[in-house]
C-alpha positions as CSV (number, residue, x, y, z in Angstrom):
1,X,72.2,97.4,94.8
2,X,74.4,94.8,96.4
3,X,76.2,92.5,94.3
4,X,75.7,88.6,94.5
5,X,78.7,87.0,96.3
6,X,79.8,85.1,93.2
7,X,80.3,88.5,91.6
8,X,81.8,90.2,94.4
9,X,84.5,87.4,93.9
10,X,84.8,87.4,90.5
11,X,85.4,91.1,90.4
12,X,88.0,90.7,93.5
13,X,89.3,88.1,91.5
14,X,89.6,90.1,87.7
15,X,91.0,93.5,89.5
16,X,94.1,91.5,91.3
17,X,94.8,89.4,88.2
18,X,93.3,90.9,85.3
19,X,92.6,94.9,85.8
20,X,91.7,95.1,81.7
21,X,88.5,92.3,82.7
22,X,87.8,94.1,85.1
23,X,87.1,97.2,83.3
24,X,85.3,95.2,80.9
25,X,83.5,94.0,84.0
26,X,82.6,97.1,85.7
27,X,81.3,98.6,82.5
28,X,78.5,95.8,82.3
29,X,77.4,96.6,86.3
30,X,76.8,100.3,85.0
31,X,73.5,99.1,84.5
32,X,72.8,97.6,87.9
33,X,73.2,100.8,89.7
34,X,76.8,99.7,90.6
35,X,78.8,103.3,89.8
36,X,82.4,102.9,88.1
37,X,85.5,104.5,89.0
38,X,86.3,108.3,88.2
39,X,89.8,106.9,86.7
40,X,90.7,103.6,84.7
41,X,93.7,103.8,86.5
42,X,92.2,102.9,89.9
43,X,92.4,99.3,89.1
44,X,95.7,99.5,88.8
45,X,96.6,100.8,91.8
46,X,94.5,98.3,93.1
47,X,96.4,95.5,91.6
48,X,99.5,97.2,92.2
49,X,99.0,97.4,95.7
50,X,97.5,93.9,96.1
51,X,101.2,92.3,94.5
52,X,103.4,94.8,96.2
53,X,101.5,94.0,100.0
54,X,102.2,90.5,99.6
55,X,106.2,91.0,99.0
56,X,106.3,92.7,101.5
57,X,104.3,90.0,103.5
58,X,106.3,87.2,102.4
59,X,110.2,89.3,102.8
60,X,108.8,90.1,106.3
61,X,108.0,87.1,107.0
62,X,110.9,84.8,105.7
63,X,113.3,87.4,107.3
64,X,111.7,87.1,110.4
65,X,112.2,83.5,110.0
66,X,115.8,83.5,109.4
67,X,116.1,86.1,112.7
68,X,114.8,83.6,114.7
69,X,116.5,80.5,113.4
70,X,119.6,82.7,113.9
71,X,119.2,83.7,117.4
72,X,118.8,80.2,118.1
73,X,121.3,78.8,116.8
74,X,123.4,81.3,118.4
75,X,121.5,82.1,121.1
76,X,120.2,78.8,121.7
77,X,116.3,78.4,123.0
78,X,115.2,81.4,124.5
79,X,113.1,81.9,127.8
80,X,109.4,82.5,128.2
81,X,109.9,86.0,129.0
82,X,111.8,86.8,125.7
83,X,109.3,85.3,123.3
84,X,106.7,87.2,125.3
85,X,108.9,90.6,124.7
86,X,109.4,90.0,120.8
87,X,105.7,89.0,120.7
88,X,104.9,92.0,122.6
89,X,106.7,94.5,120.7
90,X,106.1,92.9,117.6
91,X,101.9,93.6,118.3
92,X,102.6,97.2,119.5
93,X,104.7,98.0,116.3
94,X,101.8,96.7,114.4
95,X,99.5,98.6,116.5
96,X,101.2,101.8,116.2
97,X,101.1,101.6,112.3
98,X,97.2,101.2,112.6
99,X,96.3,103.5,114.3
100,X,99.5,106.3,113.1
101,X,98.6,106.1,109.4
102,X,96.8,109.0,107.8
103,X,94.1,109.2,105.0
104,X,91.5,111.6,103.6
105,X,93.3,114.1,106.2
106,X,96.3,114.4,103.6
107,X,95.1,113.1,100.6
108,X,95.7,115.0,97.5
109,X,94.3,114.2,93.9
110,X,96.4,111.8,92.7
111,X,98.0,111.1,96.6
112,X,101.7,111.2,94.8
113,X,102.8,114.2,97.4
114,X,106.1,114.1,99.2
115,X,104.2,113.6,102.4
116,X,101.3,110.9,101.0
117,X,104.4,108.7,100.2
118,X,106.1,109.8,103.4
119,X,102.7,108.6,105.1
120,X,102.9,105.3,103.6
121,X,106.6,104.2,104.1
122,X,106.2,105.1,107.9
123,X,103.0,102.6,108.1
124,X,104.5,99.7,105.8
125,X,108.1,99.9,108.0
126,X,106.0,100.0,111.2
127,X,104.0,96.9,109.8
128,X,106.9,95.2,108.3
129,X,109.1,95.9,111.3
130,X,106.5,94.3,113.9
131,X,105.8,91.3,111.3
132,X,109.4,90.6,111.4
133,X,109.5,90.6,115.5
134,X,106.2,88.6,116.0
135,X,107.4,85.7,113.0
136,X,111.1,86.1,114.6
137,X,109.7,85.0,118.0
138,X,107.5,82.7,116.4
139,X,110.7,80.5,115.1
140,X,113.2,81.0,117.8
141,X,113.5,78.2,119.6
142,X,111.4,78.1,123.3
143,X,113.7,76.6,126.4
């Protein structure tokens, strides 16, 4: 059965900011057909992830700022062709982290191996890495 959109929000909503609620919350959809979670603890990984994505989105960001600010300043404006570069290399980076990152292929149990974690600092660098290109050549200063 598919789920209203007002509860598909609300239940977005209480795992990102409340993961107790939402256990509270996935209990009453039992009934609905809606199947619950193996493990309690998924919701927490869920909101784990959520919070720790967007520090990473906002440090990648602001220090791609500040690169670009910097190379103007002592750089000054930079040409066409070096924007297009950054913003270049900045989409393949992000590209290569897409389509690079492994799932159900390694995945263990709990997905706490050496090489799961591995796995996942090579995609958030990759993605990190190319937002900090792409918002770098974003703030630089065009001649």
């Amino acid at each position: 059965m598919r789920l209203p959109i007002r509860s598909v929000i609300w239940a977005c909503l209480l795992a990102i900011f409340s993961p107790k609620q939402f256990l509270e919350f996935q209990e009453g959809k039992k009934n609905l057909g809606i199947m619950a979670a193996s493990d309690n603890n998924s919701v927490l990984v869920v909101s784990h992830a959520f919070w720790i994505s967007l520090v990473l989105v906002l440090s990648s960001g602001l220090l791609g700022a500040v690169i670009g600010v910097v190379c103007g300043r002592m750089f000054g404006a930079a040409s066409a062709q070096t924007i297009s570069c950054f913003q270049v290399g900045g989409a393949c980076l992000l590209l290569w982290g897409t389509l690079f990152v492994r799932g159900w292929q390694i995945q263990t149990n709990k997905g706490q191996t050496l090489i799961e974690r591995v796995n996942q600092w090579i995609y958030r660098a990759l993605y990190c890495l190319g937002t900090v290109i792409l918002v770098a050549s974003l703030t630089w200063p065009r001649a």
